[in-house]
C-alpha positions as CSV (number, residue, x, y, z in Angstrom):
1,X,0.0,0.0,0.0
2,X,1.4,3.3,1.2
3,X,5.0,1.7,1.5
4,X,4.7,0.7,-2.3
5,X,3.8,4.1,-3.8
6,X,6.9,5.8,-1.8
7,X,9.4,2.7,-2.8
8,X,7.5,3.3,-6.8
9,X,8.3,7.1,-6.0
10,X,11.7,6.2,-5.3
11,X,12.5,4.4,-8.6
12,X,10.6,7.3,-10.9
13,X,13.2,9.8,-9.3
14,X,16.0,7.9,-9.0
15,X,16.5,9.7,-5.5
16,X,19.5,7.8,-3.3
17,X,19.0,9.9,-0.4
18,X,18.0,9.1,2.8
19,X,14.8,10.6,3.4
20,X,12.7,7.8,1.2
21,X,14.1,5.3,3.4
22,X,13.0,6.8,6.1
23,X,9.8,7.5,4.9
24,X,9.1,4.1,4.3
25,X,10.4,3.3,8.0
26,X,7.8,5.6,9.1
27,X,4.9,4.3,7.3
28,X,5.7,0.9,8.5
29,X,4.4,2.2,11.6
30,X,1.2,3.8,10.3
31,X,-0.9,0.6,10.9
32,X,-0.2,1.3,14.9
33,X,-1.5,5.1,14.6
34,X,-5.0,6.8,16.0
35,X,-7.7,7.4,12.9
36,X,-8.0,11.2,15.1
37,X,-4.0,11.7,13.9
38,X,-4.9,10.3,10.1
39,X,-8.1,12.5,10.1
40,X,-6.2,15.3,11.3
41,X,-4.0,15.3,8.5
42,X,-6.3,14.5,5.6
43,X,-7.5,17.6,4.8
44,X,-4.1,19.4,4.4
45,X,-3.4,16.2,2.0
46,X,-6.3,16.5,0.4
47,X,-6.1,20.1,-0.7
48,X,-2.5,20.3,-1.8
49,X,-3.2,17.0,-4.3
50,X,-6.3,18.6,-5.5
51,X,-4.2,21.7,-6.3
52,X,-1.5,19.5,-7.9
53,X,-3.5,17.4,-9.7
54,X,-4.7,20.2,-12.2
55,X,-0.7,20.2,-13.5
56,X,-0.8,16.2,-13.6
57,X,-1.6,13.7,-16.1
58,X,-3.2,11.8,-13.5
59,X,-7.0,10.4,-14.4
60,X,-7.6,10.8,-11.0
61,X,-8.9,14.0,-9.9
62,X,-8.8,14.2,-6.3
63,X,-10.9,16.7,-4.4
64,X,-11.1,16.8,-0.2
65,X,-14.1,15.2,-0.5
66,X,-12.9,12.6,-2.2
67,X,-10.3,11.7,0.3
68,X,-11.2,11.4,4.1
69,X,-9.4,7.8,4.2
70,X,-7.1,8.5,2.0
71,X,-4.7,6.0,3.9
72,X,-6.8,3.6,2.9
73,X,-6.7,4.4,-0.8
74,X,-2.9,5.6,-1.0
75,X,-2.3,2.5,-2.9
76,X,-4.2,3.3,-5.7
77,X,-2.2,6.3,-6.2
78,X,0.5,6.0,-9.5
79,X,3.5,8.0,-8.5
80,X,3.9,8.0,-12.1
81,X,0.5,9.6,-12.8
82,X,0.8,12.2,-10.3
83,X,3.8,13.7,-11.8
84,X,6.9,14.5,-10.1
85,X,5.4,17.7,-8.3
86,X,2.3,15.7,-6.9
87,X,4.9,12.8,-5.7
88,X,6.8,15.0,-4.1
89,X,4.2,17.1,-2.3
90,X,3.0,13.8,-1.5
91,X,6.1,12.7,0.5
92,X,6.8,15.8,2.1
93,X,3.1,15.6,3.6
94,X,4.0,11.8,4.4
95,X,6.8,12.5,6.6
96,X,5.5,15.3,8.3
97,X,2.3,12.9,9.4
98,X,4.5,10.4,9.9
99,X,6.7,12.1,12.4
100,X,3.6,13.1,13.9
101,X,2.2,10.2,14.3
102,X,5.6,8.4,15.2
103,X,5.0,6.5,18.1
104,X,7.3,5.0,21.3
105,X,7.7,1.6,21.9
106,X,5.5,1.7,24.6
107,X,2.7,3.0,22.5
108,X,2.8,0.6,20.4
109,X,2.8,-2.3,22.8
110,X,-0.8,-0.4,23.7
111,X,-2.7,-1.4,20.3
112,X,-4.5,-4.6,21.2
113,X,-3.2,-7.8,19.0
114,X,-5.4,-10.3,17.3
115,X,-7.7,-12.4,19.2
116,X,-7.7,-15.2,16.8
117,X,-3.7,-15.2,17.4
118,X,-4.0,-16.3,21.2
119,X,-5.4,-19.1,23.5
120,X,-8.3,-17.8,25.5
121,X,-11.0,-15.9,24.9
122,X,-10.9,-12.8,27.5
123,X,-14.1,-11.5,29.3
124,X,-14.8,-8.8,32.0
125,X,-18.5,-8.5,33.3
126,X,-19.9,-5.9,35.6
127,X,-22.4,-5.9,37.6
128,X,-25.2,-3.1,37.9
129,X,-25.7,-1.5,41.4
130,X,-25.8,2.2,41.2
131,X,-23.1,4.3,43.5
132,X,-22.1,0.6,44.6
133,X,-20.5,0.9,40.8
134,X,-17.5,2.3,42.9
135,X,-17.0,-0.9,44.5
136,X,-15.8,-3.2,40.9
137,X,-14.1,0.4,40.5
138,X,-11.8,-0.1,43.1
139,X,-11.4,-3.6,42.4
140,X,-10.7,-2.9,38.3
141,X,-7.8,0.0,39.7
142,X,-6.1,-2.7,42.1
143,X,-5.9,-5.3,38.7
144,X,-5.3,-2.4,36.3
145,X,-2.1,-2.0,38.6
146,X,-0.8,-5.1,38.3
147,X,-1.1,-5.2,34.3
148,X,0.9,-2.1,34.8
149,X,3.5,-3.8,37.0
150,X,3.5,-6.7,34.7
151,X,3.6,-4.3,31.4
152,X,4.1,-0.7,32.0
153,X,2.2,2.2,32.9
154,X,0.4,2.6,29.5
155,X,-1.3,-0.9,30.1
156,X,-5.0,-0.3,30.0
157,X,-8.0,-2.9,30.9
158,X,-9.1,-2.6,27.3
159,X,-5.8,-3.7,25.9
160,X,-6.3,-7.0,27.7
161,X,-10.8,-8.7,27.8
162,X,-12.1,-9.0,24.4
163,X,-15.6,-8.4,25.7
164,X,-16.8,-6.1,28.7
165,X,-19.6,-6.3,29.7
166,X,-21.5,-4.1,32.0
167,X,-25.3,-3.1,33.2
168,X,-26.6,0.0,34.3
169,X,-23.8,1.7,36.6
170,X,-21.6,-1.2,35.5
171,X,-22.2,-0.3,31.3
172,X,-20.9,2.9,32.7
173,X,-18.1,1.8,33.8
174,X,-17.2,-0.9,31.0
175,X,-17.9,2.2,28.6
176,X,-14.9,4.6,30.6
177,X,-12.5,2.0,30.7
178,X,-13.2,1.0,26.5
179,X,-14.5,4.2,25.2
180,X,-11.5,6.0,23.0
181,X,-10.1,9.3,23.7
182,X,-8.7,11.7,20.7
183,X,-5.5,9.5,20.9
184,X,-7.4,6.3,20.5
185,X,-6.9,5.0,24.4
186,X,-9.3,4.6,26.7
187,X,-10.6,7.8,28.5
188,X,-10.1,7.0,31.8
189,X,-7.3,4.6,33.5
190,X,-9.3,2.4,36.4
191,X,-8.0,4.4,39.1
192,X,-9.8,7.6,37.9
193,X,-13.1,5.9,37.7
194,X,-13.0,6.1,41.8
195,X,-12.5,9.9,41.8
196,X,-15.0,10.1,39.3
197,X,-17.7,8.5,41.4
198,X,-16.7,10.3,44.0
199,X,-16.9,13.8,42.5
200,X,-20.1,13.0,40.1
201,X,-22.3,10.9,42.6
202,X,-23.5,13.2,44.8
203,X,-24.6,15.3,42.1
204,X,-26.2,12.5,40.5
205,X,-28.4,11.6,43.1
206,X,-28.5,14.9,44.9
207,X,-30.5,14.9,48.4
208,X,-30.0,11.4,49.3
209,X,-31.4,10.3,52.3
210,X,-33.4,7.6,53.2
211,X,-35.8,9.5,55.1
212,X,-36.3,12.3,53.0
213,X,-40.0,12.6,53.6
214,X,-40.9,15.0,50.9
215,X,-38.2,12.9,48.2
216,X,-40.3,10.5,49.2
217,X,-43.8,12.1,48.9
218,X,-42.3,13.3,45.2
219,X,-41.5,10.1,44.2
220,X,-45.0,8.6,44.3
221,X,-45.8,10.7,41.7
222,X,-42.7,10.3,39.0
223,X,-38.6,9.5,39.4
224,X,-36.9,10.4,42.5
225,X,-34.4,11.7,40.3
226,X,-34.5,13.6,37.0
227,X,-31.9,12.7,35.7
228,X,-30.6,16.0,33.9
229,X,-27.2,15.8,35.6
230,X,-25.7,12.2,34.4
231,X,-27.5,13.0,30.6
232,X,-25.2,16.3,30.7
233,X,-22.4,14.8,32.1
234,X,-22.8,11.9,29.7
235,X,-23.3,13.4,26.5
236,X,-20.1,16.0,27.3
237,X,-17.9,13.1,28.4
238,X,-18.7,10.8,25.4
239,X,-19.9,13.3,22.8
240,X,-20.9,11.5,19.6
241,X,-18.9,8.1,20.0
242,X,-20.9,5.0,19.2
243,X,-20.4,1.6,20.5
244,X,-18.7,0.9,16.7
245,X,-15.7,3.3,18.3
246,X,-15.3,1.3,21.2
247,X,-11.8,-0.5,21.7
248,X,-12.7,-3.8,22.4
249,X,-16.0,-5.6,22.1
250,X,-18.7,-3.5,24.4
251,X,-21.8,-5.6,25.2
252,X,-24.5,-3.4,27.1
253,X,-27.6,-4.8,28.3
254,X,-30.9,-2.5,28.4
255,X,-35.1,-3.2,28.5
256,X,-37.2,-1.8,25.7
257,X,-40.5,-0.9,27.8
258,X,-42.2,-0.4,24.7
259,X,-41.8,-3.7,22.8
260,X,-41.6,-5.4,26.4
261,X,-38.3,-6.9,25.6
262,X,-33.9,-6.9,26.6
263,X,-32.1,-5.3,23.9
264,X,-28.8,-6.3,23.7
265,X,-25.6,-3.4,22.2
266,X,-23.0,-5.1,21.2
267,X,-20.0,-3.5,19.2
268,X,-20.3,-6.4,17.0
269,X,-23.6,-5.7,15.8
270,X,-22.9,-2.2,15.4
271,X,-20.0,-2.8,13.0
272,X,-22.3,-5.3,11.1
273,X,-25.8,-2.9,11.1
274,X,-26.0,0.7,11.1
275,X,-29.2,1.0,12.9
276,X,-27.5,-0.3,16.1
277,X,-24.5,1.8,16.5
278,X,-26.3,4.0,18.8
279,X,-24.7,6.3,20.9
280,X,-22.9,5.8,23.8
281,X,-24.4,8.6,25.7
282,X,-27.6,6.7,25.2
283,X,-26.8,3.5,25.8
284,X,-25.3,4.3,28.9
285,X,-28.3,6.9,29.9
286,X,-30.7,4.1,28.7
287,X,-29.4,1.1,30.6
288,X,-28.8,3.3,33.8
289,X,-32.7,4.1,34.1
290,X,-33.9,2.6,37.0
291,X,-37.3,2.5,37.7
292,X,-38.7,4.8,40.3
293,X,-35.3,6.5,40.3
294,X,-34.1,7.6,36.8
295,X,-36.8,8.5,33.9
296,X,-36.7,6.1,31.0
297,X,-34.9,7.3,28.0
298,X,-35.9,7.7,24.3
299,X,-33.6,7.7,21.4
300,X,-33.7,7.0,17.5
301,X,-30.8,5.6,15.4
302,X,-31.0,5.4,11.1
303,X,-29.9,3.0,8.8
304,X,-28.4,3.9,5.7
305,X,-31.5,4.0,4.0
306,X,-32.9,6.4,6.4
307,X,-35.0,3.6,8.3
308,X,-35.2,5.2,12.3
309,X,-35.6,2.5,14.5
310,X,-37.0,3.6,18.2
311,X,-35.9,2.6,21.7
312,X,-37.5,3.7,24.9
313,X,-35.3,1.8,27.4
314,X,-35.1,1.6,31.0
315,X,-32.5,-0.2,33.3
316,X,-30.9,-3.3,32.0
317,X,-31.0,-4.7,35.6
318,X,-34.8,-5.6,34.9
319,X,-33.2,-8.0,32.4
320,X,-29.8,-8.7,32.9
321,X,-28.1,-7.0,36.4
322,X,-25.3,-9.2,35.9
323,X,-24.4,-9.3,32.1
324,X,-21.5,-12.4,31.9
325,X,-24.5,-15.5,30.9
326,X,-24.9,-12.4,28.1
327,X,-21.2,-11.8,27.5
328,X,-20.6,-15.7,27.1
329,X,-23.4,-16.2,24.8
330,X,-21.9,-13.2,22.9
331,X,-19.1,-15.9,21.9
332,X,-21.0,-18.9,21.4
333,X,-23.3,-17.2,18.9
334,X,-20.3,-15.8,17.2
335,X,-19.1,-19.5,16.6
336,X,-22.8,-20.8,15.5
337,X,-23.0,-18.1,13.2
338,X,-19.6,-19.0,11.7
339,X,-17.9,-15.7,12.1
340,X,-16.1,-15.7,15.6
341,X,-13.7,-12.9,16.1
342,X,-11.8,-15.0,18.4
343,X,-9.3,-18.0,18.8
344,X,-10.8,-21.5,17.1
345,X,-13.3,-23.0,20.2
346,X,-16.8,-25.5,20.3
347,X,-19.6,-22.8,21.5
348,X,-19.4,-23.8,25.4
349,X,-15.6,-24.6,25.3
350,X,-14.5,-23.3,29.5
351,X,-11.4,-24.2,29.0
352,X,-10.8,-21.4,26.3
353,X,-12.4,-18.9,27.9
354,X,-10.9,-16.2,31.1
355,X,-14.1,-15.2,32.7
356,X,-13.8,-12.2,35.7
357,X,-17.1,-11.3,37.1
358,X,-17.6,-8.4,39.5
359,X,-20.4,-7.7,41.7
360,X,-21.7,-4.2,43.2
361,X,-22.4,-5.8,46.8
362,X,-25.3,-7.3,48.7
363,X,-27.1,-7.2,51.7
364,X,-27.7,-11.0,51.8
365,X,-26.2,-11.3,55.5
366,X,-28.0,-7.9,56.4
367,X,-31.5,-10.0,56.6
368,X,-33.4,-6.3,56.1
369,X,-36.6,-8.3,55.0
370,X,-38.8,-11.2,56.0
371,X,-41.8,-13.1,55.1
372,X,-43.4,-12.0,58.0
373,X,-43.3,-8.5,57.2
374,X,-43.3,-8.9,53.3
375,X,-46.9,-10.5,53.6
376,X,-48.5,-7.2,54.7
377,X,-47.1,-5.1,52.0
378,X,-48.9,-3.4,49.6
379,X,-48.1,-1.7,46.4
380,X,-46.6,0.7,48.3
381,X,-44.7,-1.3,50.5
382,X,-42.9,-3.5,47.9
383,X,-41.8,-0.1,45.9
384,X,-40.5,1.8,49.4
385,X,-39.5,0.5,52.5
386,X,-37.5,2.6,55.0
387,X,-35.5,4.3,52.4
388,X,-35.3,1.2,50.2
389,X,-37.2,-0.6,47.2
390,X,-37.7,-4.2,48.0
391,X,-38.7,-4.9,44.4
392,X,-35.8,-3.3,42.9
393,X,-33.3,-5.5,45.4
394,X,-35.3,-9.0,44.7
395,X,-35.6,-8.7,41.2
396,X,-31.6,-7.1,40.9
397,X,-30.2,-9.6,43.2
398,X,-32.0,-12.6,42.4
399,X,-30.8,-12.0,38.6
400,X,-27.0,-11.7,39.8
401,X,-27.5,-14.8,41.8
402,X,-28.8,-17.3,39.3
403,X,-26.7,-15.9,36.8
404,X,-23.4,-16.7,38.7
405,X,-25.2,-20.0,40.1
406,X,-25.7,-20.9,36.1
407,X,-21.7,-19.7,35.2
408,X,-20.4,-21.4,38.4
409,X,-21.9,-24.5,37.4
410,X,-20.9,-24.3,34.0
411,X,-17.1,-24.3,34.6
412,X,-17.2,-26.5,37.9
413,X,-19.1,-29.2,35.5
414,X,-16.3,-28.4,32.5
415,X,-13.6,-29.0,35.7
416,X,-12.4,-25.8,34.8
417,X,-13.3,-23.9,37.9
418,X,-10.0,-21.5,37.9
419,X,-11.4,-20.0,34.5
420,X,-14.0,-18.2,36.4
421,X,-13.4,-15.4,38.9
422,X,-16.6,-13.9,40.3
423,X,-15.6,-11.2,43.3
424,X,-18.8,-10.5,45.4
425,X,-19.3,-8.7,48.9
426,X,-22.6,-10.0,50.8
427,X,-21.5,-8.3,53.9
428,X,-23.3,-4.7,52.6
429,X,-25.6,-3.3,55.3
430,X,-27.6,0.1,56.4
431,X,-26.5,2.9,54.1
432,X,-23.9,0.7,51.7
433,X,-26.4,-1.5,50.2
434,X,-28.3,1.7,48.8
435,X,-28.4,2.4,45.5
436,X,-28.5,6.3,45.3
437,X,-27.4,7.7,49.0
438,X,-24.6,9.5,47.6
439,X,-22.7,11.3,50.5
440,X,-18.9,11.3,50.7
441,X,-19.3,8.8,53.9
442,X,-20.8,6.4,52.2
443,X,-18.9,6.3,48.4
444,X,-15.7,6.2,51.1
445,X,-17.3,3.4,52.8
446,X,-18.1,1.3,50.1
447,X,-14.6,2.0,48.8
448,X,-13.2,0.7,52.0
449,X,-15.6,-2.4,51.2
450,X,-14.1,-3.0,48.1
451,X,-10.5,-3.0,49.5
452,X,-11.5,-5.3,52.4
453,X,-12.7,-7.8,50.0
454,X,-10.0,-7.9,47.5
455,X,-7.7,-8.8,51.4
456,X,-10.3,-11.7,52.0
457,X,-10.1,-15.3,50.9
458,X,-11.7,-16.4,47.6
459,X,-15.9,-17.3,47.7
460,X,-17.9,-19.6,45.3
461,X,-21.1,-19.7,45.3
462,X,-22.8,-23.1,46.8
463,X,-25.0,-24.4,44.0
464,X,-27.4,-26.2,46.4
465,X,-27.8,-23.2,49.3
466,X,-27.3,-20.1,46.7
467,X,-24.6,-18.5,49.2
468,X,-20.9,-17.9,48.9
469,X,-18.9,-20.1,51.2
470,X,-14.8,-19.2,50.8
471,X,-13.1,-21.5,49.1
472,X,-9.9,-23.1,51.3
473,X,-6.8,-23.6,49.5
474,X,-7.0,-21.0,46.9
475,X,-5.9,-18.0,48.6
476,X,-7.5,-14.5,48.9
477,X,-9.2,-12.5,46.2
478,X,-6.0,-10.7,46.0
479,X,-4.0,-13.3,45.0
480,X,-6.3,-14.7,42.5
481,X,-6.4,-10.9,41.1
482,X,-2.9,-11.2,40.4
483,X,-2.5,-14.6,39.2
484,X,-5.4,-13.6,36.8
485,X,-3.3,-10.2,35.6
486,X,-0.1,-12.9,35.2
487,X,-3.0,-14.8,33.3
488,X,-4.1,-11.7,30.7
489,X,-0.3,-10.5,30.2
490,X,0.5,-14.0,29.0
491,X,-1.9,-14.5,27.1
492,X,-1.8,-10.6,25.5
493,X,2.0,-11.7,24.7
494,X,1.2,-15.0,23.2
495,X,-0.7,-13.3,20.4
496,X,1.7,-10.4,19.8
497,X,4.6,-13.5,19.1
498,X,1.4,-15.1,16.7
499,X,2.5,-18.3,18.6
500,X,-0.9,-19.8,18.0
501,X,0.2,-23.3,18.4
502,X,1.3,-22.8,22.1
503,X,-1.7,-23.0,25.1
504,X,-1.7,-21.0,28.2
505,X,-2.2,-24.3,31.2
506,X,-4.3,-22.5,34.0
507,X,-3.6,-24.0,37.2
């Protein structure tokens, strides 16, 4: 491509100096540069050939129009066509983007390799939980530094799971940690997403207290919230990216209220249909919706016909609060379909697959409700009850539960236990297992949660009581959070070696 027309340029001008050579060295490293730095360049490119066009021979009359990917197209271009003027100009432009664009060695060890080139397939899944979000935050930081110590400070989460997968709070956080910046890296390192809760949250959910009578009072009558601050904050932190522009595979869980059905964003889909590459401000504003507390959201998206297709979503917890059953299907219908994006597997093969599951906390050991009591409750009761919503926490809860129970029994039947990692804290009570009281006591709290956890030894769930029992032998979550960053290193530098015969053993 681009390395041909220089070398072609070369031989029409018979020029033995050294600046072809190292125009080709550059572009050798054009296929590890941001589309922001080849976008930014393009139009500068695309007048000066439309200007030197007019003095060439050249059939092809190139306008800026013509050329926003011109990269792409660079090997149609006949050196010989262009003239010596156009070639010229050409090059110049060339090495000025290219020096640009040049990037260090540790940049480059940034662009994610091939997934067909390794041994596992890589998934992170987050639960959905509201402020708890900062509690998988804190964990994501602690294993985002150990990929650093592992692989240097530019490492980023993205770099390393070919699917994330997150609901409500947790599709927030799965689209910070994937979405690109103008450089083409993520937009936030792990360890920002804790100040980030910290300084957004109480905004969010402003007056948060659970025995705010007149918050109360308001509520019967529409959302507790209205939501203007997280659509602002959304729409100015993500602008116009769409799931398509996310760096890895994004899979984001949401309920259309209308058609009384999940709907399902995957950046998969959006590559392969228009109509689905909504957004990410929506998406995330749209699976975040919680009944009682956020107002629904409406959007439209277009095909390239012009088709709109509608979506009045509310909170993908209703469907989905924790998204991994949805992130592992993600795969297996990828293989069905014949056009996996990933390394050569059967649809339910665990011992090709690196699974790490985060919850947002429970209060399963806090006992807040009982039969006794849950018998007298009305309409009102179920939908408030001292501060909380009882239907909110069954329906949320129960779907994380029988979600891991399903995932936990899938890899314990494959015998290949160790290729799931599901952190959960059930220890949540008073304040902490709320899903909007915002105050700087409580996000500080649950951040002290999270830290606690990662210190205490490893829980599976039981599959005949439904609770998590700590598993002896295996350590604490700590050390299975570093023997699973050891894990995504290897495997990140088995496929940048294309050493697609060797297999990663996990022990």
């Amino acid at each position: 491509m681009a390395v041909q027309a220089v070398t072609a340029i070369n031989e029409d001008l018979s020029y033995n100096g050294g600046l072809v050579q190292d125009i080709q060295h550059y572009l050798e490293s054009l296929r590890v540069t941001t589309i922001s730095h080849v976008r930014r360049t393009a139009n500068s490119v695309a007048h000066r050939l439309a200007y030197f066009s007019a003095f060439s021979s050249s059939s092809f009359c190139w306008t800026s129009e013509d050329i926003p990917h011109w990269v792409e197209e660079i090997d149609e271009c006949n050196p010989c066509l262009l003239g010596w003027t156009v070639a010229l100009a050409l090059m110049g432009e060339l090495l000025s983007f290219a020096q640009e664009a040049k990037l260090d060695e540790d940049s480059k060890t940034d662009m994610a390799p091939d997934p067909k080139k390794g041994s596992l397939v890589t998934v992170l899944s987050i639960d959905g939980g509201g402020v708890r979000g900062i509690i998988p935050a804190t964990i994501l930081a602690f294993l985002e530094s150990k990929l650093q110590e592992l692989d240097g400070p530019n490492s980023r989460l993205a770099d390393y799971f070919d699917i994330v997968a997150g609901t409500s709070t947790g599709g927030l956080l799965a689209t910070m940690i994937t979405a690109p910046n103008q450089e083409d890296r993520p937009l936030y390192a792990a360890k920002e997403i804790v100040d980030f809760y910290l300084e957004h949250c109480p905004s969010l959910f402003p007056g948060c207290n659970r025995h705010n009578l007149l918050k109360t009072l308001k509520n019967l009558f529409g959302p507790k919230y209205n939501g203007k601050y997280l659509r602002t904050l959304l729409r100015e932190l993500l602008c116009d990216l769409t799931i398509k522009d996310a760096l890895t595979n994004l899979v984001i869980p949401a309920f259309d209220i209308k058609h009384l059905q999940p709907v399902i964003f995957t950046t998969k889909d959006a590559k392969e249909n228009t109509y689905r590459n909504a957004k990410l401000s929506d998406i995330c504003i749209g699976t975040s919706a919680a009944p009682t507390f956020l107002p629904a959201h409406y959007f439209e998206t277009k095909d390239e016909q012009g088709n709109v297709t509608t979506y009045d979503l509310i909170d993908g917890g209703v469907a989905a609060n924790n998204p991994t059953l949805i992130a592992i299907s993600h795969i297996s219908s990828g293989i069905l379909a014949g056009d996996s994006e990933y390394v050569p597997m059967e649809p339910l093969d665990g011992n090709k697959m690196l699974v790490l599951s985060l919850g947002t906390g429970i209060a399963k050991q806090d006992e807040k409700y009982n039969a006794e009591a849950a018998a007298k409750w009305g309409l009102f009761g179920w939908v408030y009850k001292k501060g909380d919503t009882p239907l909110l926490d069954v329906f949320g809860d129960a779907s994380s539960d029988m979600v891991d129970i399903h995932v936990s029994t899938f890899f314990q039947s494959l015998h290949t236990k160790k290729n799931y990692l599901r952190i959960q804290d059930d220890t949540l009570c008073g304040d902490e297992s709320s899903l909007d009281i915002a105050t700087l006591e409580n996000l500080q709290a649950l951040v002290e949660v999270a830290k606690q956890r990662i210190k205490k030894p490893m829980s599976r769930v039981n599959l005949e009581t439904g609770q998590f029992e700590e598993v002896e032998g295996e350590g604490t979550n700590e050390e299975a959070l570093i023997r699973f960053a050891k894990l995504l290193s290897e495997e990140r530098k088995l496929r940048q070696t294309d050493l697609t015969e060797r297999t990663l053993v996990i022990d």
